[in-house]
C-alpha positions as CSV (number, residue, x, y, z in Angstrom):
1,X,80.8,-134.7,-36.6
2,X,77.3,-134.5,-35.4
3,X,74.5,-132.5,-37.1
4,X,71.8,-130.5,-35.4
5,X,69.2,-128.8,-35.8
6,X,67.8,-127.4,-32.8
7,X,64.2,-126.5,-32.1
8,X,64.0,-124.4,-28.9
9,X,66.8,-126.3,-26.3
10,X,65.9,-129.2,-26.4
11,X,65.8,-130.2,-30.0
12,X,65.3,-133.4,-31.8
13,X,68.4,-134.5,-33.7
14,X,68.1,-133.9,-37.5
15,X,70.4,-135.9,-40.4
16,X,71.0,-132.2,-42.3
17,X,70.4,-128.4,-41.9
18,X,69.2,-127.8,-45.4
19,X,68.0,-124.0,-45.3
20,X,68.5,-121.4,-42.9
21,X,67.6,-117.5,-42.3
22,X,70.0,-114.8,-42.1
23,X,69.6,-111.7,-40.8
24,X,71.9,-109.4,-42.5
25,X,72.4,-106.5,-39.7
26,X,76.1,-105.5,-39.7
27,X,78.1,-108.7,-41.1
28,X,77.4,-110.7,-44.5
29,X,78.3,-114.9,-44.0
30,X,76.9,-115.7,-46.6
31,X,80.4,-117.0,-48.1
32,X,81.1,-119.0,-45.3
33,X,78.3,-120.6,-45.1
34,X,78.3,-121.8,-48.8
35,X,82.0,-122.7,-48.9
36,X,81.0,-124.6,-45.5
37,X,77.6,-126.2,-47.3
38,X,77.4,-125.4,-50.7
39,X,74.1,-127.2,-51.3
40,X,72.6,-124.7,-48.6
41,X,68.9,-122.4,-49.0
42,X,69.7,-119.3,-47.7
43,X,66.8,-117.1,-47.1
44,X,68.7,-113.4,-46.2
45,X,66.1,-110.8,-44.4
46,X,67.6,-107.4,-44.1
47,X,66.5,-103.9,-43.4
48,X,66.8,-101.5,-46.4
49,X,69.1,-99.0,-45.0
50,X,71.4,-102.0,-44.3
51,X,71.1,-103.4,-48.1
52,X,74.8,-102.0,-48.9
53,X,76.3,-104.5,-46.4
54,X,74.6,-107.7,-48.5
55,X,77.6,-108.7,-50.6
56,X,76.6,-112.5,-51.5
57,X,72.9,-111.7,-53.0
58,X,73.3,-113.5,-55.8
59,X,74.0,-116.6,-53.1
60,X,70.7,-116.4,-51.5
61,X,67.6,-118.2,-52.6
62,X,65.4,-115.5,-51.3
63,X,66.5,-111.5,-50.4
64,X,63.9,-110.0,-48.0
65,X,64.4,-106.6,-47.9
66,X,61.8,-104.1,-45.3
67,X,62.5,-101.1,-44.1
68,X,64.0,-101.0,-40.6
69,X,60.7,-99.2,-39.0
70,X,58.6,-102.0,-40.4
71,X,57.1,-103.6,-37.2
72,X,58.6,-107.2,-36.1
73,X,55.1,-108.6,-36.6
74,X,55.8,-108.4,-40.6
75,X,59.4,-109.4,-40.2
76,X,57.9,-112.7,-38.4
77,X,55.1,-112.7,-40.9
78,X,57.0,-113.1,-44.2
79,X,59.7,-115.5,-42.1
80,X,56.3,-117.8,-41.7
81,X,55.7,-117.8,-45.4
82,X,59.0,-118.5,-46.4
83,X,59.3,-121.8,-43.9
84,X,55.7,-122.6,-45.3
85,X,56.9,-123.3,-48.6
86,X,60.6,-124.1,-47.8
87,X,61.0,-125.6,-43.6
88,X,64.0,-123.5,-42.1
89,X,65.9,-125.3,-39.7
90,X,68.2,-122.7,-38.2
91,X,68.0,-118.8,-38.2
92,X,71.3,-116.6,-37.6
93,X,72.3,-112.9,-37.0
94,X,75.9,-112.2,-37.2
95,X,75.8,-108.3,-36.6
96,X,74.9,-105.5,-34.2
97,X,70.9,-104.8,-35.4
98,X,67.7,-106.7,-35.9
99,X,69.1,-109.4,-33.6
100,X,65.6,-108.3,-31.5
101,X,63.8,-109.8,-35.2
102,X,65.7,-112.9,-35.3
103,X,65.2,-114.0,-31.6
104,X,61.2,-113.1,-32.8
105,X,61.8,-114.7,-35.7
106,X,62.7,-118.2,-33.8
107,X,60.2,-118.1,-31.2
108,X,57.4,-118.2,-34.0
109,X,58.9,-121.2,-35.8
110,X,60.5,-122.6,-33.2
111,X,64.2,-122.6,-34.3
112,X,67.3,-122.1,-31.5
113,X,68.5,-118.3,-31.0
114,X,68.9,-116.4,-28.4
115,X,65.7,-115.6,-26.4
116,X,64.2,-112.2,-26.2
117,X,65.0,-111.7,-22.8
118,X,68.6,-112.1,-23.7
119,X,68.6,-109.7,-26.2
120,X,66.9,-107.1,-24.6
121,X,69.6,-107.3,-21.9
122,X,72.3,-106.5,-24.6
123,X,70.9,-103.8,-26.3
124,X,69.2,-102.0,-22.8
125,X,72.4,-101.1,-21.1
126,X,70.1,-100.2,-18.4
127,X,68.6,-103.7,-17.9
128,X,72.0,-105.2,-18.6
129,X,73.2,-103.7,-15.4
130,X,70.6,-104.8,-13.1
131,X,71.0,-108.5,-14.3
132,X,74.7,-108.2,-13.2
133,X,73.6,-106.3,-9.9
134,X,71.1,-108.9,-9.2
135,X,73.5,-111.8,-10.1
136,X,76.3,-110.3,-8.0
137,X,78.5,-110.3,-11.1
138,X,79.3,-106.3,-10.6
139,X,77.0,-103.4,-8.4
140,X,78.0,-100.3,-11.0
141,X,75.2,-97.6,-10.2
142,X,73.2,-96.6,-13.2
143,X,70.1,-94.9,-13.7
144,X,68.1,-94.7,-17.3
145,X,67.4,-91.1,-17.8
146,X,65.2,-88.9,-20.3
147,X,65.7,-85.6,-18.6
148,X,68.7,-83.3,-17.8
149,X,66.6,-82.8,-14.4
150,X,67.1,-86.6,-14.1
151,X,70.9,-87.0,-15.1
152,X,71.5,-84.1,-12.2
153,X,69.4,-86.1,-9.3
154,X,71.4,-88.9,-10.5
155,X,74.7,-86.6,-10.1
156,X,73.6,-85.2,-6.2
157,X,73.8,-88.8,-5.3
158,X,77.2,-90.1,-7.0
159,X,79.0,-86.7,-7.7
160,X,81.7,-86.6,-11.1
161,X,82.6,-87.4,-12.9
162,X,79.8,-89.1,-15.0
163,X,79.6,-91.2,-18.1
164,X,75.8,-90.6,-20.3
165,X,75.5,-92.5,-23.2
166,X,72.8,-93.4,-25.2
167,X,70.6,-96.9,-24.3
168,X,70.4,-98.5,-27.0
169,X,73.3,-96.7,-28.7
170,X,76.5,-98.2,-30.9
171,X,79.7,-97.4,-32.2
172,X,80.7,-94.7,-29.2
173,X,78.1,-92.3,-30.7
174,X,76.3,-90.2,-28.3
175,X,78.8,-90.9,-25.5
176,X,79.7,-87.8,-22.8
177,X,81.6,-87.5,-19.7
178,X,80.7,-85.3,-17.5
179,X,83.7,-84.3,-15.2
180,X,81.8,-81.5,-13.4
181,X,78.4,-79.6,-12.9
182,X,79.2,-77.2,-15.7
183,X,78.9,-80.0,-18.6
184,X,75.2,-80.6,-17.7
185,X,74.8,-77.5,-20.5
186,X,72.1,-78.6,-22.9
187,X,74.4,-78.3,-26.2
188,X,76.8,-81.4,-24.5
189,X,73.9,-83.4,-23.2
190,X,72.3,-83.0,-26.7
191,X,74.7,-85.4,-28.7
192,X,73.4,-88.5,-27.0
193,X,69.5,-87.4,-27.8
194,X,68.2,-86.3,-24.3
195,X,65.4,-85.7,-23.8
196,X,64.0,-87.1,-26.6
197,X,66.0,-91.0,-26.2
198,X,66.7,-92.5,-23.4
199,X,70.1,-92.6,-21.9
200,X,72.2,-94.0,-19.4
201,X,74.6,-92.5,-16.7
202,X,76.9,-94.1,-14.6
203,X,80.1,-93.3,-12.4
204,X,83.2,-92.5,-15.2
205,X,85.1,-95.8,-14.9
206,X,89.0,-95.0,-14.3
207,X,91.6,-97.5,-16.3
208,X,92.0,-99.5,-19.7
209,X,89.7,-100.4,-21.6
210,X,89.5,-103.9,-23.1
211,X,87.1,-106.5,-25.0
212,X,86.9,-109.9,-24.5
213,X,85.9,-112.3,-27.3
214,X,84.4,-115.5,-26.0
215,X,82.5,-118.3,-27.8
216,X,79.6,-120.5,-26.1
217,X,77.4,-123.3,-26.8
218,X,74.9,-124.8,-24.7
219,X,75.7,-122.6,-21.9
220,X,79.6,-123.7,-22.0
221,X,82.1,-120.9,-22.8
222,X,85.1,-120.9,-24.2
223,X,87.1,-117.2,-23.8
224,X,89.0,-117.1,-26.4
225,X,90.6,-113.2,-27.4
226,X,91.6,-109.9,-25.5
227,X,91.8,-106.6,-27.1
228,X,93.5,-103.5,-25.9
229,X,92.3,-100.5,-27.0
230,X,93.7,-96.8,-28.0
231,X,90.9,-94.4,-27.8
232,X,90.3,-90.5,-28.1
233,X,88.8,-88.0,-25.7
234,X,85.7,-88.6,-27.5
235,X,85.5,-92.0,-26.8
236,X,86.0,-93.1,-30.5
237,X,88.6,-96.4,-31.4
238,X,91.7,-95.2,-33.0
239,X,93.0,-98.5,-32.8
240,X,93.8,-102.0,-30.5
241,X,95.6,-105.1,-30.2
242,X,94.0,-108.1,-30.2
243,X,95.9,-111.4,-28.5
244,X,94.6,-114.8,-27.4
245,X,94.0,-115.1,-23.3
246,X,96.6,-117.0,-21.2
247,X,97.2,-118.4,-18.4
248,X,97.1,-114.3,-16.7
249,X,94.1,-114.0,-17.7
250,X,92.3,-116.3,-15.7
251,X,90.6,-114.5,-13.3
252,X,89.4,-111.9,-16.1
253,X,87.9,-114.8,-17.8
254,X,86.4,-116.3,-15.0
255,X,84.5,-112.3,-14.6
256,X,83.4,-112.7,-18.4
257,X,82.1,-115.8,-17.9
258,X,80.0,-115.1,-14.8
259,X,78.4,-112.4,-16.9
260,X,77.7,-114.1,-20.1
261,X,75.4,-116.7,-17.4
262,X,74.0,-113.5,-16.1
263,X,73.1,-111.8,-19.3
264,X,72.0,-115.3,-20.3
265,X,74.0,-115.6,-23.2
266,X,74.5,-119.5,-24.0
267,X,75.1,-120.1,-27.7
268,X,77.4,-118.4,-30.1
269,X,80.5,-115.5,-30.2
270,X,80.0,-112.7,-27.8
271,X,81.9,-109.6,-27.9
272,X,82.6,-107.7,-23.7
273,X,83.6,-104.8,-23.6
274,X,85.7,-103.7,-20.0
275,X,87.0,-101.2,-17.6
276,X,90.4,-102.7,-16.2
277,X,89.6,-100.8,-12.7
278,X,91.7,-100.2,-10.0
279,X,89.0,-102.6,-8.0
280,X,88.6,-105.1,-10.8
281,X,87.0,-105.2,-14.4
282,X,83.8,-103.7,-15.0
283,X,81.7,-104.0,-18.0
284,X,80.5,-101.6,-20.2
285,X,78.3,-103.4,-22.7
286,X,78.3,-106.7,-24.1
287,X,77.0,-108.2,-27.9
288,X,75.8,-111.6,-28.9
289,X,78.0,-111.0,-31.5
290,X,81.6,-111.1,-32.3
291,X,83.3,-107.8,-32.2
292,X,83.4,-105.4,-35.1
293,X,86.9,-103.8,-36.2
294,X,88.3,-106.3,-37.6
295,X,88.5,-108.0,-34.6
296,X,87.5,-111.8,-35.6
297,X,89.9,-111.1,-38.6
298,X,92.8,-110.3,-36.4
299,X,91.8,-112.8,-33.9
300,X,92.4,-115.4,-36.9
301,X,95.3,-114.3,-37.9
302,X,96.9,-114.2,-34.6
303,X,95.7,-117.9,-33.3
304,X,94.0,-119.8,-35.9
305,X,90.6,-119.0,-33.6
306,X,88.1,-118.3,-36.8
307,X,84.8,-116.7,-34.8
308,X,82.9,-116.3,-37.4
309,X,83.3,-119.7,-39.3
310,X,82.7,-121.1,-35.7
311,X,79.3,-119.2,-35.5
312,X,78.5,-120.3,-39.3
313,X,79.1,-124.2,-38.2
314,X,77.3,-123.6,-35.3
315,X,74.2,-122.1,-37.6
316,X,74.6,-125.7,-39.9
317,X,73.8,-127.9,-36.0
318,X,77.2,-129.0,-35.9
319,X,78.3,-129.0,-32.3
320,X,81.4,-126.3,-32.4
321,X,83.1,-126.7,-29.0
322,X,84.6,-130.0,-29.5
323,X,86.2,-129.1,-32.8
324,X,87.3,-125.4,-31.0
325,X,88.6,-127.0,-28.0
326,X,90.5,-129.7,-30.5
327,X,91.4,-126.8,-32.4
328,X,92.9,-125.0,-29.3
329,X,95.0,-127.8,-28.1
330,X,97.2,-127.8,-32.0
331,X,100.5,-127.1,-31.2
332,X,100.7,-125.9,-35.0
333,X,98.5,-123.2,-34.1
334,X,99.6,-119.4,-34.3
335,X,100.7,-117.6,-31.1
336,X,101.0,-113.7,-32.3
337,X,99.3,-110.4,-32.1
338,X,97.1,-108.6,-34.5
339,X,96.8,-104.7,-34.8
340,X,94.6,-101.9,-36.5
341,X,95.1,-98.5,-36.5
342,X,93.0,-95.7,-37.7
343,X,93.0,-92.5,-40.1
344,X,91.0,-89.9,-38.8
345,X,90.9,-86.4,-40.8
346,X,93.4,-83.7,-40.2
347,X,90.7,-81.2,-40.3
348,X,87.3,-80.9,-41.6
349,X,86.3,-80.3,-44.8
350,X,85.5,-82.7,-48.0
351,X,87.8,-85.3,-49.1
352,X,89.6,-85.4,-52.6
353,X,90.9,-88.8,-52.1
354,X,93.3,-91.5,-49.7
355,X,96.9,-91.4,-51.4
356,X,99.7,-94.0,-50.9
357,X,98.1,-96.9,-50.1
358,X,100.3,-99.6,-51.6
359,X,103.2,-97.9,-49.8
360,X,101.2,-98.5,-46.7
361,X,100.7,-101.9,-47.3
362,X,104.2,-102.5,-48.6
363,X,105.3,-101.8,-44.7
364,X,106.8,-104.6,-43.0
365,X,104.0,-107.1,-41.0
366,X,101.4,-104.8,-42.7
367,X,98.5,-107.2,-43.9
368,X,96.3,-105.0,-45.4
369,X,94.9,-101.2,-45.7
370,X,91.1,-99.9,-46.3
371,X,89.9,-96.5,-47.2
372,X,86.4,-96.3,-45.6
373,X,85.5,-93.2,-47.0
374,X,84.4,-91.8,-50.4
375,X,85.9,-89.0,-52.7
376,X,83.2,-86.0,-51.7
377,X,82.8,-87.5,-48.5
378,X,82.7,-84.5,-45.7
379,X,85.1,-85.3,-42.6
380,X,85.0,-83.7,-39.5
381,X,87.4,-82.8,-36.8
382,X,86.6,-83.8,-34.3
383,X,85.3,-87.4,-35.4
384,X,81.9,-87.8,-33.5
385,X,82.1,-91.8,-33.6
386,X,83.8,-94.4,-35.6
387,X,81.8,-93.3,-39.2
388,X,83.8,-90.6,-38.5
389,X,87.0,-92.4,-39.7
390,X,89.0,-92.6,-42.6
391,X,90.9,-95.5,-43.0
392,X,92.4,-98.2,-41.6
393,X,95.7,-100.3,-41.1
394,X,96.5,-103.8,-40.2
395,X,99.3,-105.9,-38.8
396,X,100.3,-109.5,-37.6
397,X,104.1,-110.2,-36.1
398,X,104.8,-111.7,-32.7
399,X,104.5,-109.5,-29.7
400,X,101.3,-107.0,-29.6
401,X,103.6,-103.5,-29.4
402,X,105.7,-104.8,-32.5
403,X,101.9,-105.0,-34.5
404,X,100.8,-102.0,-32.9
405,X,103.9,-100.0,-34.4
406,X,103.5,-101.6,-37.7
407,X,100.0,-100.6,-38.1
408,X,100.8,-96.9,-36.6
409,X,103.5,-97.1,-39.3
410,X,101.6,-97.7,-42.2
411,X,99.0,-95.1,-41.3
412,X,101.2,-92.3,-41.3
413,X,102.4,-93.3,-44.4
414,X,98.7,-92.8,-45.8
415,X,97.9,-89.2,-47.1
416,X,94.2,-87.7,-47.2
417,X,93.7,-85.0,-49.7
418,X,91.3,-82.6,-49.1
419,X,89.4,-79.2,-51.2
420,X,90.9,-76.3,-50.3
421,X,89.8,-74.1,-47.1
């Protein structure tokens, strides 16, 4: 197995990756990375709102913790102190924020991540979509906006309905259709910020919606998972399927691929999120990331495809496609669907507590159930985003419906016990 550690793209070969930088924004690898190299200095930088998601402290030779305002300048600042007095050879960031830190991070030490220009893309929706425009991946018309007067000009053009969602925003929050000149009311354009944050709208796209998991190195991708998804009016996951691609697929993979090279994404799990569209799939967003909601978990358990452990290995310098596409070729290897379902409140008020649990569990292909929320936690009807939810359910078997079922299954058999009215 070779061993790298890269320095910009066009790094020196190194025997051994002996400490490395994590940014802790949404997913904690510090376990893998320790099972994978237990002799490994760990330096974990994370922003103090995010310190509850840190599980493996303890595991880490240094715990940087700043305040997510602090300027990037500091963040880059201490990350030069710590490589004065220990060399880092790799840096990683496994979850949605302060992957703008980490790509500022490498630049000033000189370590491989994704450039800044590559993040931007992902986290400005705006941007993202003129890369694909000017790429001739997709020509969806969008328009950042800071002003209702702005979101109408945009509406005179294109007509309804509408889609306005926040920029730079994350886990459906903020996210509005507008099906006709009488949503532009302030109170409905007010949940995604305007006008004090910047938003995008675009033309409401019409179909499924799906995400593609795909993992790259060196510019070479490998699309690996799709996952079909059951959402609510609001726009909020209540719950997906998540396969491996086949042979179908191709000419969906062949799209993803064309805009991972325009977003510029070349190393690493990325997580597309699609429109199925009568005239072809469109993209929504994508993350240099792998998706959230369990999905690397399910993807796991439904084809032996481990995104996360891939990303870790790739983090040590080992070269990760020829063990993936080694990996992929096992005829050993799982060929089933996982499912997750979710628990949203019956009404709103302040939860008591999440009851029958282990009868959840005890359901037939059910792997596992988790109660997100805490006793005195206040839920509201209708959720607002995926905070908003409850608990969760998960299933493997062979065909997607038959885990889809499962998981439904086991989530009705959950009760949520609320303070009296």
């Amino acid at each position: 197995m070779d061993l790298l550690a890269r320095q910009g793209s066009n790094a020196p070969m190194q025997s051994k990756v002996s400490h490395v930088i994590v940014i802790v924004g949404g997913r904690d690898v510090t376990s893998v990375l320790r099972r994978l190299q237990p002799d490994l200095a760990i330096t974990t930088m994370v922003a103090t709102q995010r310190l509850w998601r840190v599980k493996e402290g303890r595991e880490s030779s240094r715990l940087i913790a700043l305040n997510e305002s602090t300027p990037t300048d500091e963040w880059v600042a201490l990350a030069r102190c710590v490589h004065a007095s220990q060399p880092v050879q790799g840096i990683g960031a496994f979850g949605e924020f302060d992957q703008n830190r980490a790509s500022a991070i490498a630049a000033a030490i000189g370590l491989r991540f994704h450039p800044a220009e590559v993040i931007e893309a992902v986290y400005d929706k705006a941007l993202m979509r003129r890369r694909l425009r000017d790429c001739g991946v997709e020509d969806v018309k969008s328009a950042a906006v800071t002003t209702v007067d702005e979101v109408e000009a945009f509406a005179a053009v294109h007509g309804f309905p509408l889609i306005l969602k926040p920029n730079n925003g994350f886990g459906s929050r903020g996210v509005v259709k507008l099906s006709e000149p009488a949503d532009l009311a302030g109170d409905l354009l007010a949940t995604t910020g305007l006008p004090s944050e910047a938003a995008v709208v675009e033309p409401y796209l019409d179909g499924p919606e799906i995400s593609v998991e795909a993992f790259s190195e060196d510019g070479e991708h490998r699309i690996l998972g799709i996952t079909r998804k059951v959402k609510d009016e609001n726009f909020v996951e209540l719950g997906h399927v998540v396969q491996e691609t086949t042979a179908q697929d191709a000419p969906l993979m062949k799209h993803v691929a064309r805009v991972l090279d325009a977003v510029g994404i070349a190393d690493g799990p990325s997580h597309t999120e699609l429109i199925l569209t009568p005239a072809g799939p469109r993209v929504v967003e994508t993350h240099t990331r792998a998706g959230g909601d369990q999905i690397p978990q399910l993807l796991h358990a439904a084809s032996g495809i481990d995104l996360v452990e891939l990303a870790a290995r790739q983090l040590l310098g080992q070269r990760v496609l020829p063990m993936l596409d080694e990996a992929l070729a096992a005829r050993e290897r799982p060929a089933k669907a996982g499912a997750i379902r979710y628990l949203v409140p019956p009404r709103s008020g302040r939860l008591r507590a999440v009851e029958s649990t282990a009868e959840a569990a005890a359901v037939p292909f059910v792997t596992g159930c988790t109660v997100l929320k805490d006793p005195d936690d206040i839920l509201t009807v209708p959720i607002r985003d995926s905070l908003d939810r409850v608990a969760y359910c998960t299933a493997v078997t062979a065909d997607g419906p038959a885990a889809m079922e499962a998981a439904e299954r086991a989530v009705q058999t959950l009760t949520i016990v609320m303070d009296e009215r």
